[in-house]
Kinemage of the C-alpha trace (Angstrom):
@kinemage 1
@onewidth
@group {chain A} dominant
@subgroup {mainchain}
@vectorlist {calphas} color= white
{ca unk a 1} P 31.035 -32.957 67.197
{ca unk a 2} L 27.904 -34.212 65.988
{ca unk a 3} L 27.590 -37.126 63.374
{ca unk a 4} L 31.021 -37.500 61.403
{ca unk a 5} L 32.074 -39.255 58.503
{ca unk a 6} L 34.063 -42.885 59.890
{ca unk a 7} L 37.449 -42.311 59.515
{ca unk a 8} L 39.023 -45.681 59.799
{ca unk a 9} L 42.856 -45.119 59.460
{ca unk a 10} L 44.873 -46.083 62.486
{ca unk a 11} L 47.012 -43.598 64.388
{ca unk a 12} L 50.671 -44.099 64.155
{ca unk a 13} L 53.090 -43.700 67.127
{ca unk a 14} L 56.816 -43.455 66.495
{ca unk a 15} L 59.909 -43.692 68.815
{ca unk a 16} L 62.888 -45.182 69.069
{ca unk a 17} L 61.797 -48.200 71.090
{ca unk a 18} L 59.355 -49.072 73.984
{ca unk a 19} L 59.625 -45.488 75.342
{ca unk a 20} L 56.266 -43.978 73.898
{ca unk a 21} L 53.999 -47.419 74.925
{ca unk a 22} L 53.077 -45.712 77.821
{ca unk a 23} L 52.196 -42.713 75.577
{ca unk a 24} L 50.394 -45.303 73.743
{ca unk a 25} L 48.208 -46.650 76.517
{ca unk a 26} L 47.096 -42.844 77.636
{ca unk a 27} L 46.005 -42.408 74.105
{ca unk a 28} L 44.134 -45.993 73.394
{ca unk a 29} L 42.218 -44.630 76.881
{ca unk a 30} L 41.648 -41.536 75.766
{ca unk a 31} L 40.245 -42.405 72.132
{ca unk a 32} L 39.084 -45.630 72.522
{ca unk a 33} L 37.576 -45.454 69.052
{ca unk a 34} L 40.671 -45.413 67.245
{ca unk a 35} L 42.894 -47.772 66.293
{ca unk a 36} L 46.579 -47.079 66.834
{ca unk a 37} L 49.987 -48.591 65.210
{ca unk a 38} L 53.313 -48.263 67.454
{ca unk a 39} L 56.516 -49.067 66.071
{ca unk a 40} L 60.016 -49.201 68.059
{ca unk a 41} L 62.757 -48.138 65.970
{ca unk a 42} L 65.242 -50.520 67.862
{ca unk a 43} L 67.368 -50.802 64.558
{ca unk a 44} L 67.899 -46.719 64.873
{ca unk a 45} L 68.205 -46.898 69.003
{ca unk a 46} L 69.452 -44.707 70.828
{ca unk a 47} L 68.311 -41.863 69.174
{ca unk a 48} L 70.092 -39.220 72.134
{ca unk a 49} L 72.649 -40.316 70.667
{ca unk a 50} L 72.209 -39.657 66.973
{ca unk a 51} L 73.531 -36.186 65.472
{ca unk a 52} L 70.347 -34.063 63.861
{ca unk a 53} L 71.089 -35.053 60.452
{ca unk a 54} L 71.284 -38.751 61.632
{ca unk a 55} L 67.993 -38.939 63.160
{ca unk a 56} L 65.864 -36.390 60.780
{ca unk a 57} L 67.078 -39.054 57.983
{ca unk a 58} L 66.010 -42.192 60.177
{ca unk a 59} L 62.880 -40.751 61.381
{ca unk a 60} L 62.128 -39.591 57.413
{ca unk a 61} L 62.117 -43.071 56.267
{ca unk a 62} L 60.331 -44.803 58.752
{ca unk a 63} L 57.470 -42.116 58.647
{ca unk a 64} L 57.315 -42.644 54.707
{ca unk a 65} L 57.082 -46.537 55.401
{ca unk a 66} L 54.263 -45.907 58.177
{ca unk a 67} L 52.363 -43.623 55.333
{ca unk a 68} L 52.139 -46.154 52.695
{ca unk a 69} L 51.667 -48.879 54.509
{ca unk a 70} L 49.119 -47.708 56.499
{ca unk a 71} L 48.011 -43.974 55.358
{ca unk a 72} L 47.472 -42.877 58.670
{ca unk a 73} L 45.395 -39.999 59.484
{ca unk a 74} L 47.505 -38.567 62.129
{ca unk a 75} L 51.293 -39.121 63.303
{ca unk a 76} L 52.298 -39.250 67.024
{ca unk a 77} L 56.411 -38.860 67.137
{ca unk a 78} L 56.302 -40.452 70.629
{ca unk a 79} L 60.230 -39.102 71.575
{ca unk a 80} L 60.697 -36.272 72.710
{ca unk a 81} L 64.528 -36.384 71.188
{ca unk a 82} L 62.950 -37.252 68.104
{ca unk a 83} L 60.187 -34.221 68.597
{ca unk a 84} L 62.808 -31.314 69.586
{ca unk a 85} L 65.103 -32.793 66.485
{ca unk a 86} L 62.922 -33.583 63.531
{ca unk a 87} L 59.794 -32.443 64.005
{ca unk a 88} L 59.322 -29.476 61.871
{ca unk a 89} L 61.682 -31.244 59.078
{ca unk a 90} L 58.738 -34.134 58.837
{ca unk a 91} L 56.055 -31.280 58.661
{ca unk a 92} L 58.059 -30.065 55.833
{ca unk a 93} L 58.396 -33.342 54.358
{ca unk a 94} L 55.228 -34.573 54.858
{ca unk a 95} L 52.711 -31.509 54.373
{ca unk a 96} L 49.534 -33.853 54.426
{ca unk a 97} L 50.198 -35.446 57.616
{ca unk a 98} L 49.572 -34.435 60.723
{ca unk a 99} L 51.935 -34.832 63.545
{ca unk a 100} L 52.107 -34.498 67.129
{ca unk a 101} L 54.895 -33.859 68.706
{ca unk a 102} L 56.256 -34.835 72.668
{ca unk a 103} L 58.512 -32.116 74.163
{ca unk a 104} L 59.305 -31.946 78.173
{ca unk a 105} L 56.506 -30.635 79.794
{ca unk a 106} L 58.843 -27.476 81.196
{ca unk a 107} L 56.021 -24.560 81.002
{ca unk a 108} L 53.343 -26.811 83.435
{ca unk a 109} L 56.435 -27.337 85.621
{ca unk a 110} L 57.010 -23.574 85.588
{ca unk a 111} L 53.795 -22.868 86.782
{ca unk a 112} L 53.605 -25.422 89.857
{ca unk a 113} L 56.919 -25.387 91.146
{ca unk a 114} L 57.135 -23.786 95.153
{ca unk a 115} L 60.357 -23.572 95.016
{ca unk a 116} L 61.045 -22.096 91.371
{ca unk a 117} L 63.318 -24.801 91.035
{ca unk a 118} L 62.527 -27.616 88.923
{ca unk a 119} L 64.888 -30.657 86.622
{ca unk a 120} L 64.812 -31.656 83.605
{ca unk a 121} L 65.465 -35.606 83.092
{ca unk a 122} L 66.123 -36.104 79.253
{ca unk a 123} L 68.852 -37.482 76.878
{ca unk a 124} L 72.232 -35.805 76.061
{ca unk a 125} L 70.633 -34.747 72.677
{ca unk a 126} L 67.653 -32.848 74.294
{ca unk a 127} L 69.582 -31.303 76.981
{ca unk a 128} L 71.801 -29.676 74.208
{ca unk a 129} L 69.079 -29.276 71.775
{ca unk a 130} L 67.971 -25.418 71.361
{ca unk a 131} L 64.192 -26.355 71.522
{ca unk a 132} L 64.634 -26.976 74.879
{ca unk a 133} L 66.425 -23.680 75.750
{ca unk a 134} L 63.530 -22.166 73.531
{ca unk a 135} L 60.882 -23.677 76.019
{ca unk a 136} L 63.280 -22.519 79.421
{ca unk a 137} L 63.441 -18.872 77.568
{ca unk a 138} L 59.682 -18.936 77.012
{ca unk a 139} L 57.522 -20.635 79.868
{ca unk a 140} L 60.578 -20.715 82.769
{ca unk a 141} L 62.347 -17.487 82.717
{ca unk a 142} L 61.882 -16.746 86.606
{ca unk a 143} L 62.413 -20.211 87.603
{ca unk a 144} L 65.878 -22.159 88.432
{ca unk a 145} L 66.264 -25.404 85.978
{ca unk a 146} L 68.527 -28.469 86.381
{ca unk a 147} L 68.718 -30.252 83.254
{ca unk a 148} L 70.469 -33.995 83.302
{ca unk a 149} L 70.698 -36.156 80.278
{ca unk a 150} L 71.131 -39.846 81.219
{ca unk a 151} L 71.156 -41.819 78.356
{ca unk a 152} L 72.374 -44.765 80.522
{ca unk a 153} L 68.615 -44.815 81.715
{ca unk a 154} L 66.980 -45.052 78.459
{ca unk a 155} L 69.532 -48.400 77.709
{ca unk a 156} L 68.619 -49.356 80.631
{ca unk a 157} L 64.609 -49.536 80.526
{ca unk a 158} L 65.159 -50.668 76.593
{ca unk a 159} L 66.756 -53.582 76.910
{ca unk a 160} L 66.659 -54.832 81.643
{ca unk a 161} L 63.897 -53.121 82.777
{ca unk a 162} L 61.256 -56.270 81.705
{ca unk a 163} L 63.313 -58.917 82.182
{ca unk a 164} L 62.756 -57.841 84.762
{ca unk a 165} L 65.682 -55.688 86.713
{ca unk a 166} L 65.085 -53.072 89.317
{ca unk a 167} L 66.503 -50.024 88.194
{ca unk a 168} L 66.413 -48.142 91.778
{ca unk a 169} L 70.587 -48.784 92.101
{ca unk a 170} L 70.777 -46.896 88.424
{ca unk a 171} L 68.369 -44.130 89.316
{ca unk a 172} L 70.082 -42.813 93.123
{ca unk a 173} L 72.820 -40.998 91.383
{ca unk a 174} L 70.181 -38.904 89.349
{ca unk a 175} L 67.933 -38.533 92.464
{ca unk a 176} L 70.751 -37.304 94.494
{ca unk a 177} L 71.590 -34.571 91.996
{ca unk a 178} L 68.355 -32.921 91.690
{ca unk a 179} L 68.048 -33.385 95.158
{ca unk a 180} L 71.179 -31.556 96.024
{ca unk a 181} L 69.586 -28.766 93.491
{ca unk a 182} L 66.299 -28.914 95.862
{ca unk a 183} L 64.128 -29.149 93.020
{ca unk a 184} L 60.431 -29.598 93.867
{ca unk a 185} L 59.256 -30.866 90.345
{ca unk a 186} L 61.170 -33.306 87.743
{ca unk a 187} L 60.083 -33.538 84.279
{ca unk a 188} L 60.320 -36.792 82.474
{ca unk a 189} L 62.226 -35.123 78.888
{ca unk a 190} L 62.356 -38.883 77.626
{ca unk a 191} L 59.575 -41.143 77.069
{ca unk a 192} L 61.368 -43.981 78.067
{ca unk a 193} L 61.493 -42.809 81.879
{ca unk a 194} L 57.537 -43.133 82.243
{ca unk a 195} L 58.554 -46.745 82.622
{ca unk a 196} L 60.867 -46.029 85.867
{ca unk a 197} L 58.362 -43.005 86.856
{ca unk a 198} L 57.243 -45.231 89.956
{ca unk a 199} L 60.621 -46.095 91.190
{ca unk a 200} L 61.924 -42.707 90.840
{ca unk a 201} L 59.005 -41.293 92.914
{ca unk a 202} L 59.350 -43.811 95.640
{ca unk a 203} L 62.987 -42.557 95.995
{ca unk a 204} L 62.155 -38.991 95.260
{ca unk a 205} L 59.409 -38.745 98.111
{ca unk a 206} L 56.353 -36.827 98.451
{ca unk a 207} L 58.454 -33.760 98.480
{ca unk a 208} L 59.120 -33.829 94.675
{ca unk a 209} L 56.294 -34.419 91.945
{ca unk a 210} L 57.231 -35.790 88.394
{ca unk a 211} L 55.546 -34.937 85.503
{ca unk a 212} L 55.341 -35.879 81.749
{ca unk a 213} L 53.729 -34.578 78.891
{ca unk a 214} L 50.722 -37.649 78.402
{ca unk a 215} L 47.831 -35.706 78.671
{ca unk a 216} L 48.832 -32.879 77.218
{ca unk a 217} L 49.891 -35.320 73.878
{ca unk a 218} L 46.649 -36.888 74.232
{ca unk a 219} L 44.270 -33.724 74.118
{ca unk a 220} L 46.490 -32.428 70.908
{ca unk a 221} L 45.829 -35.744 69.157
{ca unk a 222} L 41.925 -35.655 69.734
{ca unk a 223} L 42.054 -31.811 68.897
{ca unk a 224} L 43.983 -33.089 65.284
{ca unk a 225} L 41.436 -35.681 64.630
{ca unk a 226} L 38.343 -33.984 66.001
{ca unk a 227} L 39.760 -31.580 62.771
{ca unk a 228} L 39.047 -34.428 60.259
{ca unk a 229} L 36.603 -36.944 60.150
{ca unk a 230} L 37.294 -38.828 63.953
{ca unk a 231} L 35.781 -42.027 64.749
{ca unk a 232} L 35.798 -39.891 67.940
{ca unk a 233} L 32.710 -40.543 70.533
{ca unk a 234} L 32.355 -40.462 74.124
{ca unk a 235} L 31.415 -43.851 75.216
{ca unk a 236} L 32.246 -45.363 72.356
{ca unk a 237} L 34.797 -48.295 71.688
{ca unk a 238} L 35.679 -49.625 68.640
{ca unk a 239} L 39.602 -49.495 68.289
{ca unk a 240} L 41.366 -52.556 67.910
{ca unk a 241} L 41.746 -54.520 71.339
{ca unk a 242} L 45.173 -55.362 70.428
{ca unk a 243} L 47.459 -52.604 68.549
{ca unk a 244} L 50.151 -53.698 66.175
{ca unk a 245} L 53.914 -53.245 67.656
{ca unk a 246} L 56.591 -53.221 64.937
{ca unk a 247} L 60.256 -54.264 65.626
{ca unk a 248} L 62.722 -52.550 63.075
{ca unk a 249} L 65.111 -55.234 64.965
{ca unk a 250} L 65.048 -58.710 67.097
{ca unk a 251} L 63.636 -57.858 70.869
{ca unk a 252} L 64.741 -60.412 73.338
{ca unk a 253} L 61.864 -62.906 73.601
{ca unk a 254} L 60.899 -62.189 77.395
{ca unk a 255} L 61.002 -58.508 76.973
{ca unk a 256} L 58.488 -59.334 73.981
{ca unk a 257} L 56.358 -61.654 75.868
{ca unk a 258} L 55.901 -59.293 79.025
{ca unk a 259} L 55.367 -55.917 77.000
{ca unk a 260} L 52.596 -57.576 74.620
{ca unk a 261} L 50.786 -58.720 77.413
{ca unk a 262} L 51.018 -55.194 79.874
{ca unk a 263} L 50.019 -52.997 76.721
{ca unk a 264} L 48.115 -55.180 74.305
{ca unk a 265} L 50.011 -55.193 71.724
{ca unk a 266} L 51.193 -57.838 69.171
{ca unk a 267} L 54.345 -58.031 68.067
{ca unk a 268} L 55.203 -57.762 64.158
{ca unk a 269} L 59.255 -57.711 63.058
{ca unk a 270} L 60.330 -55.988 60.136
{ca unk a 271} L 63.587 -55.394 58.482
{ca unk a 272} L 63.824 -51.366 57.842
């Protein structure tokens, strides 16, 4: 884009708890000039299990915290619960600040599936959301779709996965039913699974791919900031090695210890 203007503002990345790290680490990659702020709502987790109203309001007031403490030049709502929920409320709300959204990644899943038969892995609150019948009426019309919300997952990877607990016992029951669907593709419709993605494909098989919607979050973020002034440069580092991580409540002190050092991140509690 030629010589810009240095933008210095950090990126802020939203969910309900260490779901969107992964997220996180795909965009630090991706932009390694930028600096990035996460923050894991685990004082508002679950959010699948939140009504709309519920998690519009809790998602409103930790986005107004994020924006003046930190003015951030763009917002990454790193849930997709969160995303299909509250997203265009917050670009209502907050007209001067740009937002990316994560929603399941159902029209690439469309297009590769073999079988036209792919599932949809998400919470209770995305499986009933209408977003995600929007995107199945718009990208997946001629193609079969198995949609499972297991919210017992997302506890699961929150609060066992790094102490560490292997979660294959937890995730047969959910292979087994898209299996018995013969689905050839499984979309990750929760952030949180990225964390079991290698467990579930060692049970899944070379038969079935997985998919979630990282890249595609990534290249919308550098298109929003390529759109200001982006401390955007191939080549060129300059983010901060180690991204805050706020706590909106206590994380057990292993879980802490083991997820600073995997994603470089430092951990920062805060009462909201």
């Amino acid at each position: 884009m030629g010589d810009s203007v240095s933008d210095a503002r950090p990126v802020c990345v939203l969910d309900s708890g260490i779901g969107g790290l992964p997220y996180l680490s795909w965009m630090r990659a991706a932009l390694p000039a930028e600096s990035f702020v996460y923050i894991s709502d685990t004082a508002g987790f679950p959010y699948g299990e939140k009504t709309a109203d519920e998690l519009t309001a809790r998602v409103s007031l930790l986005v107004r915290w994020l924006r003046d403490r930190h003015n951030p030049k763009a917002c990454v709502i790193a849930c997709n619960t969160a995303s299909v929920t509250s997203l265009a409320a917050l670009r209502d709300q907050f007209p001067d600040l740009p937002f990316v959204g994560v929603v399941p990644a159902v029209k690439p899943a469309a297009r590769i599936t073999r079988k036209a038969i792919i599932g949809v892995l998400a919470t209770r609150r995305t499986v009933e959301d209408p977003y995600l019948q929007g995107l199945i009426a718009s990208f997946a019309q001629d193609v079969q779709v198995e949609t499972v919300g297991a919210g017992e997952l997302v506890r699961f990877v929150e609060e066992r996965l790094y102490l560490p607990e292997d979660p294959r016992p937890l995730l047969l029951p959910f292979v087994e039913r898209f299996s018995c669907s013969n689905v050839d593709v499984v979309v990750l419709g929760c952030t949180h699974f990225i964390h079991i993605a290698e467990e579930l494909a060692g049970l899944f098989g070379t038969e079935v791919q997985i998919i979630d919607s990282r890249d595609g979050v990534s290249r919308q973020l550098q298109r929003v900031i390529h759109g200001q002034t982006a401390r955007v440069s191939a080549g060129t580092t300059g983010g901060a090695a180690i991204a805050i991580w706020y706590q909106t409540a206590a994380i057990p002190e292993i879980i802490t210890h083991n997820i600073e050092r995997r994603y470089a991140v430092q951990a920062v509690r805060i009462a909201l």
